[in-house]
N, C-alpha and C positions, 0 to 999 in steps of 0.2 A: 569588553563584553565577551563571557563563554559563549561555548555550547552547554546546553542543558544534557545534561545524565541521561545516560537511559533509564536510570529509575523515575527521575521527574517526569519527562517527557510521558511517560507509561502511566504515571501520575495520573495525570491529565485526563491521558486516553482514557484510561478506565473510569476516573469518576462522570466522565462525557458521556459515557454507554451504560453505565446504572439509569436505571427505568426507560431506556429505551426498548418499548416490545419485540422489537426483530432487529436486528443491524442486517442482519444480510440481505435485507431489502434495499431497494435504490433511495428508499423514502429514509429509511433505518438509517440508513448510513449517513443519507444527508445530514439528518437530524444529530446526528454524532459530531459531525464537521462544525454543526452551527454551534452546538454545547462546548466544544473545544474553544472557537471562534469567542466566543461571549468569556470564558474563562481566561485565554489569555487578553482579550479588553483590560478584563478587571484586573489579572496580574500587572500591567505597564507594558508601554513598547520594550523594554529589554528581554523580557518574558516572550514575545512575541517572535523576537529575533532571533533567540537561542532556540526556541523551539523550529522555526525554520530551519536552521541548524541542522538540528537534531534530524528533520524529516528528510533532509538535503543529504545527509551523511546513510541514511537508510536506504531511501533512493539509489545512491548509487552501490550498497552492497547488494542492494533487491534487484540489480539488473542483469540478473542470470538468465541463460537461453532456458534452464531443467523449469523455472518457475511462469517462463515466459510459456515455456510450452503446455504448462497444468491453465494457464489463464486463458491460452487458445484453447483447450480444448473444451474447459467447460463455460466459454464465451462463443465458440460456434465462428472463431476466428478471430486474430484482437494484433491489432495495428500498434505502431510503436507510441501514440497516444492514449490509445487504448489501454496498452497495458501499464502505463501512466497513471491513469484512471483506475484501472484495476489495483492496485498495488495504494492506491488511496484508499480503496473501497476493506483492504485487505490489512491496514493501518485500524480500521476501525470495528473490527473484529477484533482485537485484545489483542495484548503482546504474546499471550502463549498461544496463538493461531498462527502470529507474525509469526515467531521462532519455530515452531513444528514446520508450517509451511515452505519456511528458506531450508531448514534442515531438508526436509522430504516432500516438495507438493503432493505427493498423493495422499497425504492428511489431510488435504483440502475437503476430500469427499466424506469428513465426518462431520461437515459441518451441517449436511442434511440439505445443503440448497436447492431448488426446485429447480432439476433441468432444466425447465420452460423457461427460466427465470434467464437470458444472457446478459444479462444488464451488469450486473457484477460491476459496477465503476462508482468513483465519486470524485469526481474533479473538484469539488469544493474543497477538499484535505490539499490539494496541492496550492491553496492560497490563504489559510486559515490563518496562518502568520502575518502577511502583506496586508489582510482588513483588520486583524484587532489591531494591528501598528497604527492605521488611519491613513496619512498621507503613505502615497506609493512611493514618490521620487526621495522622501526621506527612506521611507525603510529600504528602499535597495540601496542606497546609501548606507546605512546603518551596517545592509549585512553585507555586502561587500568590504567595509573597514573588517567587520568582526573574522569574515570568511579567510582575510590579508593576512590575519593574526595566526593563523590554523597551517599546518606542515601541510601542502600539499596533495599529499597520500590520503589526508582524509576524507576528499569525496570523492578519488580512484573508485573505477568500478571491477568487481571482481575479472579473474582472467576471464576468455569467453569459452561458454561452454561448448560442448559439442555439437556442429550444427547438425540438425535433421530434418526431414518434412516432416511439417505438423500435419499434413494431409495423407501422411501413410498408415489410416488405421492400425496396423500389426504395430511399427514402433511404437506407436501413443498406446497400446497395449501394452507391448512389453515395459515402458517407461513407467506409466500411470494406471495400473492394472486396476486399481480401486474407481479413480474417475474415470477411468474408461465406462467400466460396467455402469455405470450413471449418464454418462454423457456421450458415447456410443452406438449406433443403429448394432444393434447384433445380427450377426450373419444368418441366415433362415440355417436351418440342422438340414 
């Protein structure tokens, strides 16, 4: 068994979020998860596998501290689960959201999201593999042979970024000047 392509993979995602009204909603995004979810069903457990893969292999180049720090700030804080969840939520937002956003988080702030809104998660992408498979104990069987098969390097997470407080408003300004201006108290003049 592969891993699924990133073109496949993006496949999916995308035909998942054609006619969903908003993905950057908690509801949006669920519903992306569940459309993935039902599509790899009907693809077959090996479909299901690779695509775990595939989110598995994502997963660990998305666990940058620069990306972690755009998801605290415009989460209002976000725990190493959280940002788990976030980075689901951030899967289901299209590949060219995924790619701007690893490039540069502070593209995040053209997605127009409602400050109000810190929910920004979807835990259901990080199992969407595991239920259209059906049985658990088979499919983590399944990807653990397939994962054996794979150089090691490839779910390596990148080196770590620079660490900083994500509670020192100036750096989350100088860092993320665009989601700042969004998700920011500004200082009184």
């Amino acid at each position: 068994m592969a891993i699924m392509d990133g073109d496949a993979f993006w496949a999916v995602v995308e035909d998942a979020r054609a006619g969903v009204d908003d993905t950057r909603t908690a509801e949006g995004a669920e519903e992306v998860a569940e459309r993935i979810e039902n599509r790899l069903t009907e693809l077959g457990p090996e479909s299901a596998v690779a695509f775990a893969l595939h989110y598995d292999v994502l997963g660990a180049r998305s666990y940058d501290g620069n990306l972690w720090g755009a998801a605290y700030l415009m989460k209002g804080g976000c725990s190493d689960d959280a940002f788990d969840y976030f980075r689901g939520w951030l899967v289901t937002q299209g590949r060219r959201t995924w790619e701007r956003a690893l490039q540069d988080p502070d593209t995040l702030a053209e997605l127009g999201v409602d400050p109000d809104d810190d929910f920004l998660e979807c835990e259901d992408m990080l199992g969407v593999g595991r239920r259209a498979f059906g049985e658990e104990e088979a499919f983590y069987r399944a990807l653990d042979a397939a994962r054996g098969k794979l150089p090691a390097e490839t779910f390596e997470r990148p080196a770590a970024a620079d660490d900083f407080d994500h509670d020192d408003d100036g750096e989350m300004r100088a860092r993320y000047p665009r989601l700042a201006e969004i998700y920011l108290e500004r200082a009184p003049e």
